[in-house]
C-alpha positions as CSV (number, residue, x, y, z in Angstrom):
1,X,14.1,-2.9,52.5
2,X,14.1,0.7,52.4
3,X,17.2,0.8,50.4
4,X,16.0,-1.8,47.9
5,X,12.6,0.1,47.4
6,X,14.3,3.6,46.9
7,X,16.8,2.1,44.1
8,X,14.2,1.4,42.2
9,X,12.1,4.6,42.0
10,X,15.3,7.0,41.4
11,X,16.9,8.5,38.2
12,X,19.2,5.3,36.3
13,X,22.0,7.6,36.5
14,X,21.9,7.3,40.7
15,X,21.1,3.9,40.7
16,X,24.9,2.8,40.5
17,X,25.3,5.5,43.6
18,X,22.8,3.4,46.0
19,X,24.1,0.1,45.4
20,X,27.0,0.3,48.0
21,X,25.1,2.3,50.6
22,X,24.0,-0.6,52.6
23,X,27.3,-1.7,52.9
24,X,29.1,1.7,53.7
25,X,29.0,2.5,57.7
26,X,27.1,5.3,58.7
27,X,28.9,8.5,59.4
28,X,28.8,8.2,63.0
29,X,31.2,5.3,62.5
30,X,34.1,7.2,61.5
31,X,33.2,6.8,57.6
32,X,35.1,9.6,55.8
33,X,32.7,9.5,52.8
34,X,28.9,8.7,52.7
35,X,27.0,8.2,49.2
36,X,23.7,9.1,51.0
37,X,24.4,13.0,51.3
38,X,24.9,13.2,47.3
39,X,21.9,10.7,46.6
40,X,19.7,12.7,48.7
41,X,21.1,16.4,47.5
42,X,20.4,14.9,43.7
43,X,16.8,13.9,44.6
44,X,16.0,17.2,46.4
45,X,17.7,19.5,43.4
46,X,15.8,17.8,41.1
47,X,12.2,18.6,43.3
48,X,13.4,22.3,43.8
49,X,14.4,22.5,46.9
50,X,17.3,22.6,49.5
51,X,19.3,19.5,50.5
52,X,19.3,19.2,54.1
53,X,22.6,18.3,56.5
54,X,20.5,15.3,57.9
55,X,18.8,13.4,55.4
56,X,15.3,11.8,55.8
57,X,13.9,9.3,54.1
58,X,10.0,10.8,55.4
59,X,10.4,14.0,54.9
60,X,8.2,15.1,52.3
61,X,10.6,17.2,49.8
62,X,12.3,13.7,49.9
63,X,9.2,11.7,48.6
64,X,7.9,14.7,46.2
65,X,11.5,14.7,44.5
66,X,11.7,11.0,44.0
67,X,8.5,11.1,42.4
68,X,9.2,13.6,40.1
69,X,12.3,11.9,38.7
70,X,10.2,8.2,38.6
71,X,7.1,10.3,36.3
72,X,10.0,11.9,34.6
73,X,12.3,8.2,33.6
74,X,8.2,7.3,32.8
75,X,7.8,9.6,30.3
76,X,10.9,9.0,28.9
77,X,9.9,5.7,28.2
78,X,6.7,5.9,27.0
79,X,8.0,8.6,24.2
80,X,10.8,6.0,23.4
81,X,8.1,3.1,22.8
82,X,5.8,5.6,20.8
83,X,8.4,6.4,18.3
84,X,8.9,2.3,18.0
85,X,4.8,1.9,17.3
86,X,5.1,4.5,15.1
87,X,7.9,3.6,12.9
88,X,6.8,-0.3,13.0
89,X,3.0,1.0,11.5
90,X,5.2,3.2,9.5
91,X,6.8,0.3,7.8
92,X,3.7,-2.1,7.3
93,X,2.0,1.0,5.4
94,X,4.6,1.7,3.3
95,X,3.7,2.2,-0.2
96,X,4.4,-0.7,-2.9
97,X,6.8,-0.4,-5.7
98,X,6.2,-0.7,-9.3
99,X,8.8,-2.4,-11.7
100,X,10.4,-1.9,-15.4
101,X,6.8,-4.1,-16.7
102,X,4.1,-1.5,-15.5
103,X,4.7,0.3,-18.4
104,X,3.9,-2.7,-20.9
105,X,0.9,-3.7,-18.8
106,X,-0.6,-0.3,-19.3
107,X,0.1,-0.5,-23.1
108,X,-1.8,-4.0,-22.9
109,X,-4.6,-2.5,-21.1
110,X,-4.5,1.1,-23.3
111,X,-4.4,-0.6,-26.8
112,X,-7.6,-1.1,-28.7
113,X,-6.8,-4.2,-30.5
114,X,-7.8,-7.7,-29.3
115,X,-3.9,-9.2,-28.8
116,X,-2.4,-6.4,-27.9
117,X,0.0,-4.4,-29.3
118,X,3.8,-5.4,-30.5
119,X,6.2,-5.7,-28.1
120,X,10.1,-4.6,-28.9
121,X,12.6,-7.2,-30.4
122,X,15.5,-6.7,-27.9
123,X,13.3,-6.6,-24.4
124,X,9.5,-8.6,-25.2
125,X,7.4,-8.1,-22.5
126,X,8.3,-7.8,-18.9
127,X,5.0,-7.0,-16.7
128,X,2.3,-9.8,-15.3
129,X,1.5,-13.2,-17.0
130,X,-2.7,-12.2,-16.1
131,X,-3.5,-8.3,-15.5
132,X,-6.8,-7.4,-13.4
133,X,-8.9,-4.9,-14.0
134,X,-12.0,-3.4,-11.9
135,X,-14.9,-1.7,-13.5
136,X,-16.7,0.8,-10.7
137,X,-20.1,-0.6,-12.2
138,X,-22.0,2.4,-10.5
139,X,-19.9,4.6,-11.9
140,X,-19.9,3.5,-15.4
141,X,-24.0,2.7,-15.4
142,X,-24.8,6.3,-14.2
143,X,-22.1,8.0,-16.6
144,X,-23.5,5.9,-19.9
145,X,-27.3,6.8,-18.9
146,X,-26.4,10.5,-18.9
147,X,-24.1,10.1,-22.5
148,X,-27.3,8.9,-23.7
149,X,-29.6,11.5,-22.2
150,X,-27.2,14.1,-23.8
151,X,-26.9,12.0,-26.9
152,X,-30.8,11.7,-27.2
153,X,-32.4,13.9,-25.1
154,X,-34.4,11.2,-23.1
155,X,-34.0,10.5,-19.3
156,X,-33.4,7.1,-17.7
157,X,-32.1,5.5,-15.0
158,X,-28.3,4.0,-15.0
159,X,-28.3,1.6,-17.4
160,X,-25.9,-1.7,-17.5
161,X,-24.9,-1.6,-20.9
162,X,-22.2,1.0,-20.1
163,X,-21.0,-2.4,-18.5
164,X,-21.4,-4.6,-21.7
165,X,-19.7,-1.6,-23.7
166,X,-16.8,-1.7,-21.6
167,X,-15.9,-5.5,-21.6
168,X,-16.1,-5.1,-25.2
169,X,-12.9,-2.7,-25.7
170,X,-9.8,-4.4,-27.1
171,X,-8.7,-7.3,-25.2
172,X,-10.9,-6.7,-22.2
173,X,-13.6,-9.2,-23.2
174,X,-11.3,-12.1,-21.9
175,X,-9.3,-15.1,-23.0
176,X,-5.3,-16.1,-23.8
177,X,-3.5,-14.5,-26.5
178,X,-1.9,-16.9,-28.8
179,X,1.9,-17.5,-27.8
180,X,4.2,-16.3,-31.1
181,X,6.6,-18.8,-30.0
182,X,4.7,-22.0,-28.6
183,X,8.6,-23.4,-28.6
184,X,10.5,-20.6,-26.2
185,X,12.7,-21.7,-23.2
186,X,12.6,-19.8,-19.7
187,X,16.1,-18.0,-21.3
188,X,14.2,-16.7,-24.2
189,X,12.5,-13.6,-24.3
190,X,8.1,-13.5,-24.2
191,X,6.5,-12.1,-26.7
192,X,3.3,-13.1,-25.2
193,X,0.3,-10.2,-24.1
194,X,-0.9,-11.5,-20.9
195,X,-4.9,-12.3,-20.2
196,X,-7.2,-9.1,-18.9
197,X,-9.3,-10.2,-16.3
198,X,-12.3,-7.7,-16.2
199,X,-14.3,-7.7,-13.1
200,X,-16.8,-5.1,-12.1
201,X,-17.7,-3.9,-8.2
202,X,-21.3,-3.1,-7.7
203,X,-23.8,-2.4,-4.6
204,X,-26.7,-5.2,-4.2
205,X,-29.5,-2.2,-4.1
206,X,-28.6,-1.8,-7.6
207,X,-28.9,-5.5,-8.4
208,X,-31.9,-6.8,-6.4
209,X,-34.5,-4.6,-4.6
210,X,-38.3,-4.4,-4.2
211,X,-39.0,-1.4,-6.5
212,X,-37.4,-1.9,-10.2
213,X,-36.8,1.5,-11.0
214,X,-34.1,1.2,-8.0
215,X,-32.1,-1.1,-10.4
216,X,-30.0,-0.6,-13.3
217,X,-31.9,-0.9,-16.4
218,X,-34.9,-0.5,-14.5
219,X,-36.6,3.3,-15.4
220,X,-38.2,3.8,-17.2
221,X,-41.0,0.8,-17.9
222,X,-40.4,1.0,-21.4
223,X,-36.5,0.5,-21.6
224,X,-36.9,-2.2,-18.5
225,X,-39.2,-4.1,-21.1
226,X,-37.1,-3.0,-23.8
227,X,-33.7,-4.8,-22.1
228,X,-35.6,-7.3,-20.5
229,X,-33.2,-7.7,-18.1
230,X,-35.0,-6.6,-14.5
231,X,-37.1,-9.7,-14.0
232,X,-39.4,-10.7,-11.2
233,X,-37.5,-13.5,-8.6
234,X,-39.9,-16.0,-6.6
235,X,-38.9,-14.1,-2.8
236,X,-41.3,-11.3,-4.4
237,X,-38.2,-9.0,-4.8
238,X,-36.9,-7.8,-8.5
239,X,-33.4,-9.0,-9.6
240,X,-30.7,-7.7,-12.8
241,X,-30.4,-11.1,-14.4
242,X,-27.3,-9.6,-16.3
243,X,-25.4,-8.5,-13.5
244,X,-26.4,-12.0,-11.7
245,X,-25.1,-13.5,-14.4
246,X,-21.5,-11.7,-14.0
247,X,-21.5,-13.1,-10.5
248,X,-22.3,-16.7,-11.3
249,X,-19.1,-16.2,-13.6
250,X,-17.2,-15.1,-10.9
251,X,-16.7,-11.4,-12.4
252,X,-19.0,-9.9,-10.1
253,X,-17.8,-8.2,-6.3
254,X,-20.7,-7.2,-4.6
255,X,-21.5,-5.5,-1.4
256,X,-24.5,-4.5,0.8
257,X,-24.9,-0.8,2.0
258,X,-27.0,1.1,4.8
259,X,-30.0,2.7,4.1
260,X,-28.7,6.0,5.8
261,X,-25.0,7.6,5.4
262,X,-22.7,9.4,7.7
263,X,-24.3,11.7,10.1
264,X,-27.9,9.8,10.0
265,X,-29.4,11.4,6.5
266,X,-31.5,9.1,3.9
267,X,-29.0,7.5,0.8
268,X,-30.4,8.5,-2.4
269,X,-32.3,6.1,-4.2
270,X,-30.5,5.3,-8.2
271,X,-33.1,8.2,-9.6
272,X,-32.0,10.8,-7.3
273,X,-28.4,9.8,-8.2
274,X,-28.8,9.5,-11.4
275,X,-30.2,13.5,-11.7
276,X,-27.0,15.0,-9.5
277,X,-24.1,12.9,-11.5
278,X,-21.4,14.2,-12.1
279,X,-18.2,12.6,-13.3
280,X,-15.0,13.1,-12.0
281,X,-16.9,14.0,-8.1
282,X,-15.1,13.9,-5.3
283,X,-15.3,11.0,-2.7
284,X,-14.2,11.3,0.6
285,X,-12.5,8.9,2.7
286,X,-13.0,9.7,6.3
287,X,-10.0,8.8,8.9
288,X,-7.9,6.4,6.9
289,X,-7.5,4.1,4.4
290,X,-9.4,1.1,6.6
291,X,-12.7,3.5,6.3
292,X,-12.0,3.3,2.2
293,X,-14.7,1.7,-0.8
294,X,-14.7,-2.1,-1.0
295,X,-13.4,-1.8,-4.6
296,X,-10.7,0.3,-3.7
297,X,-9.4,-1.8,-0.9
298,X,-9.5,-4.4,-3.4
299,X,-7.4,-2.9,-5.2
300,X,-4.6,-1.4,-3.5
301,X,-3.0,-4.7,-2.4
302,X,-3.9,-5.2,1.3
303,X,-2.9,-8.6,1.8
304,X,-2.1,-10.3,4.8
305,X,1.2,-11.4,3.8
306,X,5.0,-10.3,4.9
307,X,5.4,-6.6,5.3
308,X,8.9,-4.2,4.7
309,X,10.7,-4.7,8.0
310,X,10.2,-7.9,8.5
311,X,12.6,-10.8,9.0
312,X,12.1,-14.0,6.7
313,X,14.7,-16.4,5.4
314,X,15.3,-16.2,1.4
315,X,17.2,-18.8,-0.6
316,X,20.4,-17.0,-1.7
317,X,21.1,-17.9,-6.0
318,X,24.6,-19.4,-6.0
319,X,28.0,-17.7,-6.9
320,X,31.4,-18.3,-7.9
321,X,34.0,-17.2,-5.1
322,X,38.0,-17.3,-5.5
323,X,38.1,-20.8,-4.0
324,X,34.9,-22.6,-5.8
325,X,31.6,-22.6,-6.5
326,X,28.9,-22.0,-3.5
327,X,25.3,-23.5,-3.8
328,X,22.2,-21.7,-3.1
329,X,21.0,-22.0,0.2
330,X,18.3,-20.6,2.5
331,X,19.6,-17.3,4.8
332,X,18.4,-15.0,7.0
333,X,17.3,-11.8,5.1
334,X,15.4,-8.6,5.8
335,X,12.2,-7.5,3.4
336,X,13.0,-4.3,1.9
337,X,10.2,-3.6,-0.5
338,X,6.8,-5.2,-1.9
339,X,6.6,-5.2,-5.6
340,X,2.5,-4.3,-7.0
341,X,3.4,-7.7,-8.8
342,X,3.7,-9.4,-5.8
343,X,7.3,-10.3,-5.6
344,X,9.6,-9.0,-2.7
345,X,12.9,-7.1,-2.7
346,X,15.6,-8.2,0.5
347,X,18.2,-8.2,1.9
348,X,20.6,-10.8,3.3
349,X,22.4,-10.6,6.7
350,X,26.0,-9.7,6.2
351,X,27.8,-12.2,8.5
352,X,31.1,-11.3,7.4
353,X,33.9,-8.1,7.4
354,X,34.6,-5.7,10.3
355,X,31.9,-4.7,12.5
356,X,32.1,-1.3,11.4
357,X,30.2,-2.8,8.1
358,X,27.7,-5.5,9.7
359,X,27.0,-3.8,12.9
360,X,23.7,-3.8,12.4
361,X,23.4,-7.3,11.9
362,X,25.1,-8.1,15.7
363,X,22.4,-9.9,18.2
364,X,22.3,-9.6,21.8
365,X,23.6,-5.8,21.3
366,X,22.7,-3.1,23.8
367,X,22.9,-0.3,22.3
368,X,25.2,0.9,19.8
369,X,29.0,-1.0,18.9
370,X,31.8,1.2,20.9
371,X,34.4,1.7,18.0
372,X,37.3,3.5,18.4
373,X,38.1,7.2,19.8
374,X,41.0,7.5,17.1
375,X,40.4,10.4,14.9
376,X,40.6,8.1,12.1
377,X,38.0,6.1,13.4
378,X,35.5,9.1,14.4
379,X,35.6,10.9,11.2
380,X,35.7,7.8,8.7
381,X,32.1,7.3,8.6
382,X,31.4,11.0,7.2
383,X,35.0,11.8,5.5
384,X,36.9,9.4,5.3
385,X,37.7,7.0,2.2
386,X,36.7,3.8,1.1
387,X,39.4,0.9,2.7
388,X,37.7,-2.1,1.8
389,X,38.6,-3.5,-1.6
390,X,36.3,-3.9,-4.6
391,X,35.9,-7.2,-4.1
392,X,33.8,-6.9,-0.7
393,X,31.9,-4.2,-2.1
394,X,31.0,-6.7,-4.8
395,X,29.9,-9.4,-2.1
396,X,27.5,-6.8,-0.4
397,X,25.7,-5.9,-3.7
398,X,25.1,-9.6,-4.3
399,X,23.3,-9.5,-0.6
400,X,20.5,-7.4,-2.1
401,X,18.2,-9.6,-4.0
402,X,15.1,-8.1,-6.5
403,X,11.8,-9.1,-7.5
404,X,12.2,-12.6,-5.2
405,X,8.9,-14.6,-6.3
406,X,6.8,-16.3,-2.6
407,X,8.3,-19.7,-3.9
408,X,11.6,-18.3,-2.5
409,X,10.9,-16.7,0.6
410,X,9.8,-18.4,4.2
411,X,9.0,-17.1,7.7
412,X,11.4,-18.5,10.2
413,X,10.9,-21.3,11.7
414,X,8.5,-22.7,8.4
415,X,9.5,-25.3,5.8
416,X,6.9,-24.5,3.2
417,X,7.7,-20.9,1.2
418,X,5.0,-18.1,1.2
419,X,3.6,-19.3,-2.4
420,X,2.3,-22.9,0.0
421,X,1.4,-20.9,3.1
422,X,-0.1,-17.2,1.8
423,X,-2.4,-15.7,-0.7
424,X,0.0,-13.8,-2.7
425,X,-2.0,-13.3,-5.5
426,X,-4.2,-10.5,-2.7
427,X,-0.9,-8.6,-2.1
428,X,-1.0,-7.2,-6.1
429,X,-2.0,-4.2,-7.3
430,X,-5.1,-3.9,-9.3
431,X,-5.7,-1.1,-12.2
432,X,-8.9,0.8,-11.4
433,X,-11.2,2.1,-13.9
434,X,-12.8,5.1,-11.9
435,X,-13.9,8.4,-12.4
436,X,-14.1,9.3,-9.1
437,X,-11.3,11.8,-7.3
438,X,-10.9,10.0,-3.7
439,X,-8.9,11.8,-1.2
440,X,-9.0,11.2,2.6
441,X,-11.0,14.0,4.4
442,X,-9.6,13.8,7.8
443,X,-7.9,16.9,9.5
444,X,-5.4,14.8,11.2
445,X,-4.9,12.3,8.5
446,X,-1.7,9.9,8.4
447,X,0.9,10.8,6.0
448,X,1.9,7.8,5.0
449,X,-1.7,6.2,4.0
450,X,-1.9,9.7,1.7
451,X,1.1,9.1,-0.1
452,X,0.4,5.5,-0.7
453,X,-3.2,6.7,-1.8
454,X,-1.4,9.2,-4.0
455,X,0.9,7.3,-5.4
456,X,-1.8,4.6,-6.1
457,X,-4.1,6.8,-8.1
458,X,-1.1,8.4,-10.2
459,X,-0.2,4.6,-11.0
460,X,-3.0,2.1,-11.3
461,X,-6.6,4.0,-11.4
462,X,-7.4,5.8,-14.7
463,X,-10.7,7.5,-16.0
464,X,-12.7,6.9,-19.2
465,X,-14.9,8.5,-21.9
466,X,-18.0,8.0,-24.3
467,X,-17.6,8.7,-27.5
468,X,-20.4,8.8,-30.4
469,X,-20.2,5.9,-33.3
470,X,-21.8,7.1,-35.9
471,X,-24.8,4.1,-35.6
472,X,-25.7,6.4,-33.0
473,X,-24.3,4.4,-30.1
474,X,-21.8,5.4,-27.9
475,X,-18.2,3.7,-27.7
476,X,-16.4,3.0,-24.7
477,X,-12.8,4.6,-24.7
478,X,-9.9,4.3,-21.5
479,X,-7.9,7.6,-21.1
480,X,-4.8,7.1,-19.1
481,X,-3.5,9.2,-16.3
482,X,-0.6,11.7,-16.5
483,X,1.9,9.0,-15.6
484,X,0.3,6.4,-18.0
485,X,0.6,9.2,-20.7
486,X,4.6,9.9,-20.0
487,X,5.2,5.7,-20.1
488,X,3.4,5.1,-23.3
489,X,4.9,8.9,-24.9
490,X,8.1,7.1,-24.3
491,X,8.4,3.6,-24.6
492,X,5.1,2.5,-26.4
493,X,4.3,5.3,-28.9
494,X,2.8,2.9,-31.6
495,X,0.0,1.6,-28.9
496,X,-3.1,2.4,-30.4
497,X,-5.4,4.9,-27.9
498,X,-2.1,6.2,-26.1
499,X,-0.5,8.8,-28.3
500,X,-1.2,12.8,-28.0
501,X,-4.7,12.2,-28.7
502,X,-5.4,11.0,-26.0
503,X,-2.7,13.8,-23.9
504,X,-5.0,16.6,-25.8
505,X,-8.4,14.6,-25.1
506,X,-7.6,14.8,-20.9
507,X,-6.1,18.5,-21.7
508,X,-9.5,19.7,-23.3
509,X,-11.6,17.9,-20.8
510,X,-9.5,19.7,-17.8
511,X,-10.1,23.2,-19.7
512,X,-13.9,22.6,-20.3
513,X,-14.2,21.5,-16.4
514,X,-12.5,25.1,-15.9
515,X,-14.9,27.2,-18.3
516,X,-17.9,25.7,-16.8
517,X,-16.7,26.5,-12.9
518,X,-16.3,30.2,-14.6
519,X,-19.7,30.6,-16.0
């Protein structure tokens, strides 16, 4: 028993050492070789101290040494299973990938005029059949009300027609464009604009509370009776019956805050907002992306569906090999990127070749594949030339698959594809109208979640303007991002709104931002 116990809480490498020791005979019997002198003398060197002639298994440098090499083989594994959590989480929040129609869905959404603008002869459009759009509603209300109080010189509250100006910019307000060519095939090219689908994200206390001049539209008395649109509800509490009328049309996402913020202090009321706005402020996300806004979690894609990394089963298109034809089937793949459109990049399992090219793809392996000590087989992987012929290289390029929709992808096990099992419409990407600059705050921030914020705003969130009509109104206008500017500069130059007006608009803005922090 001793023995057994004492196999167990040594270094792996003298495990293979005490497995004949029970067996040997002792020295006493005339055994010319023992394994327990070198067991022991390994155990003792590695708690500092001398290996004695006659070893004990009591002794105390004995026990101290063994425990030092079990906390040691402990912490070896505990550092080998926090690098797998790590690149695991390090997978599931990896960033999603954009495709060749992004840029035409920002010339849909950029263009002023109510179908769109033209798309080219040789390519049509490429992006989403339906784009969606979120308005920050608090954001727009207090940013019209203080156009207006600069425009007029008279103070009020945030107002909701900032809202009503913005649904009614080019195509934004809704509906199908008319198809050019009712009479295409799934071969020809569509000329199509997809639908906009315009929904705004705004806190209940600006929608119902017990004192109007809380509410949008709502301060002062003369503009509420004015817009006539803060009425009295029968609970004895004051409602916005415009904004309740974008919920009851499904266009409204709406959420309830606490009455204090972080660290215990009061939340401003709408009025007190409304006199501190400024456009373009920072807000900070504390600790990660799970602590972000509703509105932008909304939009950044966090559905519950498959992840990069994981394993699924794909149905493979069908090719023509030297022998035949070979039909589509379904095959074990790996997910190698989430589209913002919500379509899936993979890869299938090479099953075929020398191991040296599917050794990956081996189960049951421990380890890594043993190969060859030939210096032709040690240096191939780094210098040495290609050996297999074009045709196998062709065969793994055709394992990569792009831009798979769900109705071709399926967990293991499962019958039904993704589209029959998971929401895949959550897992898009959403375009963000937002002024606001959000950053994550924490000192010890994950890396990853910044990118993907990053690489989010740069792609899909873009600010806006008010310009003066000359009825005396003001006129709701989009400006794009850097990135939004460089697609339309160079593939969609005749979209109306997104030529270098617009690139000088955002440069003069930045340089007045500048001169004010100056004076």
């Amino acid at each position: 028993m001793l023995t057994s116990s004492l196999a167990f809480s040594v270094h792996p490498g003298a495990l293979l050492q005490t497995r004949p020791f029970a067996a040997q005979p002792s020295p006493a019997a005339g055994s010319s070789a023992s394994h327990l002198p070198r067991l022991v003398a390994a155990v003792s060197s590695a708690a500092g101290t001398r290996a004695s002639p006659a070893p004990s298994f009591t002794s105390p440098s004995f026990v101290a040494g063994a425990a030092a090499v079990a906390a040691a083989a402990a912490a070896a594994a505990s550092r080998r299973a926090s690098r797998r959590r790590r690149g695991r989480s390090s997978l599931a929040r990896h960033s999603y990938l954009t495709g060749p129609g992004w840029v035409d869905e920002v010339a849909r959404i950029f263009d002023s005029r109510k179908d769109g603008p033209e798309w080219p002869g040789n390519l049509g459009y490429r992006g989403r059949p339906s784009l969606r759009i979120l308005l920050d509603g608090e954001d727009i209300a207090h940013s019209y009300a203080k156009a207006r109080y600069e425009q007029t010189g008279k103070w009020t509250g945030p107002l909701s027609q900032g809202i009503e100006e913005a649904f009614m910019f080019g195509g934004w307000s809704g509906g199908q464009p008319e198809d050019p060519n009712p009479n295409r095939t799934s071969e020809d090219l569509n000329f199509q604009s997809p639908e906009l689908l315009v929904f705004v994200a705004m806190p209940a206390d600006l929608i119902e509370a017990i004192n109007p001049a809380h509410l949008c539209d709502g301060y002062p008395e003369k503009v509420r009776k004015e817009q006539n649109y803060v009425q009295l509800h029968e609970d004895g509490y004051f409602v916005n019956t415009y904004l309740t009328d974008l919920q009851e049309q499904s266009r409204l996402i709406t959420w309830s805050r606490p009455g204090r913020l972080r660290g215990g202090y009061d939340r401003p009321n709408a009025l007190i907002t409304q006199k501190y706005y400024q456009q373009g402020a920072v807000h900070g996300i504390p600790r990660s992306l799970k602590q972000s806004p509703i509105m932008l979690t909304q939009c950044m894609g966090t559905g519950f569906t498959v992840k990069i990394g994981d394993e699924v089963e794909a149905l493979k298109p069908g090719k023509l090999v030297f022998n035949g034809w070979m039909p589509s089937r379904w095959e074990e793949a790996e997910v190698k990127a989430v589209n913002y459109d919500g379509t899936y990049d993979v890869q299938f399992k090479q099953k075929f070749g020398p191991v040296r090219e599917h050794r990956s793809t081996i189960r049951g392996l421990q380890g890594k594949v043993q190969l060859s000590l030939a210096k032709n087989e040690v240096y191939k992987e780094n210098w040495g030339a290609d050996t297999m012929p074009a045709a196998f290289r062709m065969m793994q390029e055709m394992n990569y698959a792009q831009a798979l929709p769900p109705s071709s992808i399926r967990l293991k096990g499962s019958l039904d594809p993704l589209s029959d099992t998971m929401d895949n419409e959550a897992n898009q990407d959403w375009y963000l109208c937002s002024s606001k600059d959000f950053i994550l705050t924490c000192q010890q921030q994950d890396m990853e979640s910044r990118r993907r914020l990053i690489r989010f705003k740069s792609e899909f969130q873009f600010d806006y303007k008010w310009v003066p009509t000359p009825e005396g109104g003001l006129r709701f206008v989009p400006i794009p991002n850097k990135n939004m500017i460089l697609g339309l500069n160079t593939t969609h130059k005749d979209a109306e709104g997104a030529g270098m007006s617009v690139k000088d608009e955002a440069r003069w803005r930045r340089l007045k931002k500048v001169a004010a922090g100056l004076e």
